[in-house]
C-alpha positions in Angstrom: -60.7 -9.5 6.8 -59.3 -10.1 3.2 -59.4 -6.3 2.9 -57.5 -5.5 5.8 -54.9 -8.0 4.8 -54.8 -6.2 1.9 -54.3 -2.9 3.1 -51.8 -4.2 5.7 -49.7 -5.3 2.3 -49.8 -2.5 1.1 -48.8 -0.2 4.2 -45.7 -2.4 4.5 -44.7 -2.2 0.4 -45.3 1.6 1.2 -42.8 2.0 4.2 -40.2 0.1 2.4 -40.2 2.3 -0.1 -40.0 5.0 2.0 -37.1 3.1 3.8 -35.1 2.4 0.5 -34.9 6.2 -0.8 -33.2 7.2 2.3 -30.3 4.9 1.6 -27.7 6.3 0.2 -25.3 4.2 -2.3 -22.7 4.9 0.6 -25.0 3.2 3.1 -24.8 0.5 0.6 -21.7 0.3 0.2 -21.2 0.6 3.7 -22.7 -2.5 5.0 -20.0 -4.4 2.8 -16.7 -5.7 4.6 -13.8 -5.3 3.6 -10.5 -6.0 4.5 -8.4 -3.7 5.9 -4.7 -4.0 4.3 -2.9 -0.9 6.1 -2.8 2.2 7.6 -1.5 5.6 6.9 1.1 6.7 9.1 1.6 10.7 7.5 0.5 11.7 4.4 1.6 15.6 2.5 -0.7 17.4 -0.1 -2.9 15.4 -1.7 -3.2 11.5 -1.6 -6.4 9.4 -2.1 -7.5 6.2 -2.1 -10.1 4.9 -4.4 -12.3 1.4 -4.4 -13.4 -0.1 -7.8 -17.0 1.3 -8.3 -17.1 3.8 -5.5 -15.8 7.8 -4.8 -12.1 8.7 -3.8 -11.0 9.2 -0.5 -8.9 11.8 0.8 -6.1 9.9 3.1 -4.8 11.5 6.3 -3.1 10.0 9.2 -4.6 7.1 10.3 -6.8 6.6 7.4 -7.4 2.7 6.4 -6.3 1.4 3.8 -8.0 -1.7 1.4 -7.4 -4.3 -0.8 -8.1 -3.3 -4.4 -7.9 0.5 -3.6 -5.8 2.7 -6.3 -3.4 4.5 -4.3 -3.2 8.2 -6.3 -0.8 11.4 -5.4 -1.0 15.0 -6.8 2.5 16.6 -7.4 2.8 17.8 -4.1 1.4 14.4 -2.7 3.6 11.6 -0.7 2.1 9.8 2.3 3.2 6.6 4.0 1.5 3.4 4.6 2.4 0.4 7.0 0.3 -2.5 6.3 -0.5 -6.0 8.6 2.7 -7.8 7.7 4.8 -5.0 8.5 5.8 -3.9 4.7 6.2 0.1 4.5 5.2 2.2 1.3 5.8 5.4 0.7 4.4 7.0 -2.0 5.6 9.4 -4.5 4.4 12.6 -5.6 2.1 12.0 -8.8 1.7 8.2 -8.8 -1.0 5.7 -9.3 0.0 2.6 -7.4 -3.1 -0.1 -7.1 -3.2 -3.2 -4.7 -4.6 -6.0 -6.8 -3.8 -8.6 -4.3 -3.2 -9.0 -0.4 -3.5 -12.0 1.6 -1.9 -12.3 4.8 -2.9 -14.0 8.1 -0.4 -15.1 10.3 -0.6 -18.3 11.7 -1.8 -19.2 8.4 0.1 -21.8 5.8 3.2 -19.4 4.8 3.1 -20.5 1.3 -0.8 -18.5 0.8 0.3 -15.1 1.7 0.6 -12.6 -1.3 0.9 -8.9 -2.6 0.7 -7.9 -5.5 0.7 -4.1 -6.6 0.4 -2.2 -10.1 2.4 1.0 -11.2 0.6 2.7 -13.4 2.8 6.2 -13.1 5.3 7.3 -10.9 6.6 5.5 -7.9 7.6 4.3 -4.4 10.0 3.3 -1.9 9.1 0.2 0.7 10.4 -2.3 2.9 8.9 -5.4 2.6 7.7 -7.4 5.1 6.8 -10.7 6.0 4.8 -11.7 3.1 8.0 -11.5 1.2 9.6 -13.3 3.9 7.3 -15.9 4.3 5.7 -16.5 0.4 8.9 -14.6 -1.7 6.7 -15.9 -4.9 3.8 -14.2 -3.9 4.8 -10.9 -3.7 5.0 -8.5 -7.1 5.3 -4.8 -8.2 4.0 -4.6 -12.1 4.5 -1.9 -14.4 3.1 -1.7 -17.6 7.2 -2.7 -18.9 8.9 -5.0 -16.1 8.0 -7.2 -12.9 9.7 -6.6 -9.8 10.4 -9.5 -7.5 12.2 -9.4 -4.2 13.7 -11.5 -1.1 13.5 -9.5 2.0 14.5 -6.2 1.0 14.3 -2.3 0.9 14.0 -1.0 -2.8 12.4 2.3 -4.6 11.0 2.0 -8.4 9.9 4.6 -11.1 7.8 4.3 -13.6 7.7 7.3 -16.3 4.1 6.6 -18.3 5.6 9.1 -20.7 8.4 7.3 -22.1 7.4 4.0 -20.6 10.4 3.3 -19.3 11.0 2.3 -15.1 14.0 2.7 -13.0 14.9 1.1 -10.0 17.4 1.5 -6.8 18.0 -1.2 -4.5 18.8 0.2 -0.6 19.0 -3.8 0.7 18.7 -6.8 0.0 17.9 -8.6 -3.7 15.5 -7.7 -6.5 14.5 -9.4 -9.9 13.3 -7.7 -12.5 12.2 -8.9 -15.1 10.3 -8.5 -18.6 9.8 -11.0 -22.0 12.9 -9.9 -23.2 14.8 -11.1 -19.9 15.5 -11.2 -16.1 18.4 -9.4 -13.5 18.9 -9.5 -10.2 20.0 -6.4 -8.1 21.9 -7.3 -5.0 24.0 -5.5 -1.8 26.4 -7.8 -0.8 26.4 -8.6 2.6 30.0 -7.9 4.6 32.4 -11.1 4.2 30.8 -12.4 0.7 33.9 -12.4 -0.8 33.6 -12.1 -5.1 30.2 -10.7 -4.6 29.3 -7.7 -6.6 26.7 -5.2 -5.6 24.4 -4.4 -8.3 22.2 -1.4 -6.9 20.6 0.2 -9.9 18.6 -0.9 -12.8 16.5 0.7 -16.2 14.2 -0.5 -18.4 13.6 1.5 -21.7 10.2 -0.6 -22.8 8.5 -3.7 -22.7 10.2 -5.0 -25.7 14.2 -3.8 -24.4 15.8 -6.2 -21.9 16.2 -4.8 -18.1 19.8 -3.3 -17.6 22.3 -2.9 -14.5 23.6 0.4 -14.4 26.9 1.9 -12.0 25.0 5.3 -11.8 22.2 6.3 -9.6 18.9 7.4 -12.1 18.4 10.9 -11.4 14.8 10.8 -10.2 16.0 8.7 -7.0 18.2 11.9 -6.1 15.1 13.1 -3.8 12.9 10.6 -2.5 10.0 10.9 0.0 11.1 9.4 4.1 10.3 6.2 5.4 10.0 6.4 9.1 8.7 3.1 10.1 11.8 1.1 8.5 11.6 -2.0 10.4 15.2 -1.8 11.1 16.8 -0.1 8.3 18.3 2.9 7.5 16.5 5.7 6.1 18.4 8.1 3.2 15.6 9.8 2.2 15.9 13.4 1.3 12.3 14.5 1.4 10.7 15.7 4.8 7.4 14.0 6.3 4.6 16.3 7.7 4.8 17.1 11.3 2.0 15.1 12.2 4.0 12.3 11.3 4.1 9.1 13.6 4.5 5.7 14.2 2.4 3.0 14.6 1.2 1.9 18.1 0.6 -2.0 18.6 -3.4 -2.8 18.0 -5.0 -5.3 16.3 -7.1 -4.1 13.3 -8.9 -6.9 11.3 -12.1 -6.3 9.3 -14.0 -3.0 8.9 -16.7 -2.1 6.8 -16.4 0.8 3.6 -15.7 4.5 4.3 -18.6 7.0 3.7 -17.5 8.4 -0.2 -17.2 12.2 1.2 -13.8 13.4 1.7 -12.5 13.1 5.2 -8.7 14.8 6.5 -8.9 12.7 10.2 -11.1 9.6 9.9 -11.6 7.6 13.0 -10.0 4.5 12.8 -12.2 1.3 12.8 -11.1 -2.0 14.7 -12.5 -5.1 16.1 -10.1 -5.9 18.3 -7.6 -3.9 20.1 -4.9 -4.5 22.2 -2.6 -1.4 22.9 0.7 -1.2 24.2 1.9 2.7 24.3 4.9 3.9 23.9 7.3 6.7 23.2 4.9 7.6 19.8 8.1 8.5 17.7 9.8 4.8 18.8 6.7 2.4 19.0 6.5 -0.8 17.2 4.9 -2.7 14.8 3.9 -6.1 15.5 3.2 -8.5 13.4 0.0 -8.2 12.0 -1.2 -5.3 14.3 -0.8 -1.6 14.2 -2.9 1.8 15.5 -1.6 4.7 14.2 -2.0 7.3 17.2 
């Protein structure tokens, strides 16, 4: 009887084995949740996302987006994402752009929400949504010279890693930015304000140089990639979205688990809970929280 035992042991070490070197480090990675942060509501050429210790992905429409990814774009590369609080990114062509921080549940103590994004090269324009709203202090866009912090606003920064300087354009609303060497606020003024001043442009030659306010629009904002989900503002952008470009429907999408590593143009969106209101697809609205891009 002891020998059988034995033998049993052994037939189950065996099978695990067998088991284990047919899981991939995808699989691995796969049974992992994460959080999903956003979605991608176009993308043009190349833009990926990448997760600390695993392979790029290639975004598409409706591709999820995570906490911690890297957000990167080739030259010819611009995409859009909405994420749960309703902020809108759009990305410029040959930027790195990671999340570092995102926290937002509504319902939730207003005072916890938080998003926090670094620029390592290049750019993007967004609207901010209601983590800016809700927690202004808890929302920040760091480059490696300046911190940007806003109050409900629509705003585009640069960031050239070749002379490490960053420029910035406000479309709406009120920006700080500041670095050691000191702090200024870009504003629009709002109609009636009276001796208000609009302040819409801003440079920063370095770490160790103090932000500036400057009357002339920087050159690089002349052409800027579109934001078509603008939560009520204005678009000016110059640069055309793909044709597959659309707007997100109104489902809930909460926690999903990692994408496989290979390279994907349409992955299947991933949601534990979804409640979907359709409309016209080039008028729908985001809600709070909630989005399914169609």
């Amino acid at each position: 009887m002891e020998i059988l035992s034995f033998l049993r042991k052994i037939k189950n070490i065996f099978l695990i084995a067998i088991l284990a070197s047919h899981i991939s480090p995808c699989d691995a990675l796969a049974s992992d949740q994460l959080k999903v942060i956003g979605q991608v509501v176009w993308a043009k050429g190349t833009v990926k996302a990448v997760l600390p210790n695993a392979e790029p992905r290639v975004l598409a429409r409706r591709s999820e987006v995570y906490e911690h990814d890297t957000l990167t774009s080739d030259p010819a590369g611009t995409g859009e994402i909405v994420f749960t609080d309703n902020s809108v990114l759009s990305l410029r062509e040959s930027s790195t752009v990671q999340i570092d921080h995102y926290n937002y549940n509504k319902g939730v103590a207003k005072g916890k929400d938080t998003f926090v994004m670094s620029v390592a090269k290049g750019g993007f324009r967004t609207v901010t949504g209601a983590i800016s709203k809700n927690n202004p202090g808890g929302y920040k866009a760091t480059t490696p010279v300046a911190i940007i912090g806003v109050s409900g606003t629509r705003y585009s920064i640069y960031f050239d890693a070749a002379k490490k300087s960053m420029a910035a354009k406000l479309d709406q609303g009120t920006i700080f930015i500041s670095n050691p060497q000191g702090q200024i606020k870009l504003q629009r003024c709002m109609a009636g304000e009276g001796d208000c001043i609009n302040h819409l442009y801003a440079q920063v030659r370095g770490r160790n140089v103090a932000p500036v306010i400057v009357k002339q629009e920087p050159a690089v904002f002349k052409v800027e990639p579109p934001l078509t989900t603008t939560n009520g503002f204005p678009d000016s952008g110059t640069t055309s979205p793909t044709t597959e470009s659309s707007q997100p429907n109104t489902s809930t999408t909460t926690e999903s688990s990692q994408p496989n590593a290979s390279t994907t143009t349409e992955p299947s969106q991933s949601s534990t809970t979804t409640t979907t209101t359709t409309t016209d697809s080039s008028k729908s609205t985001i809600i709070e929280g909630s989005f399914c891009i169609n």
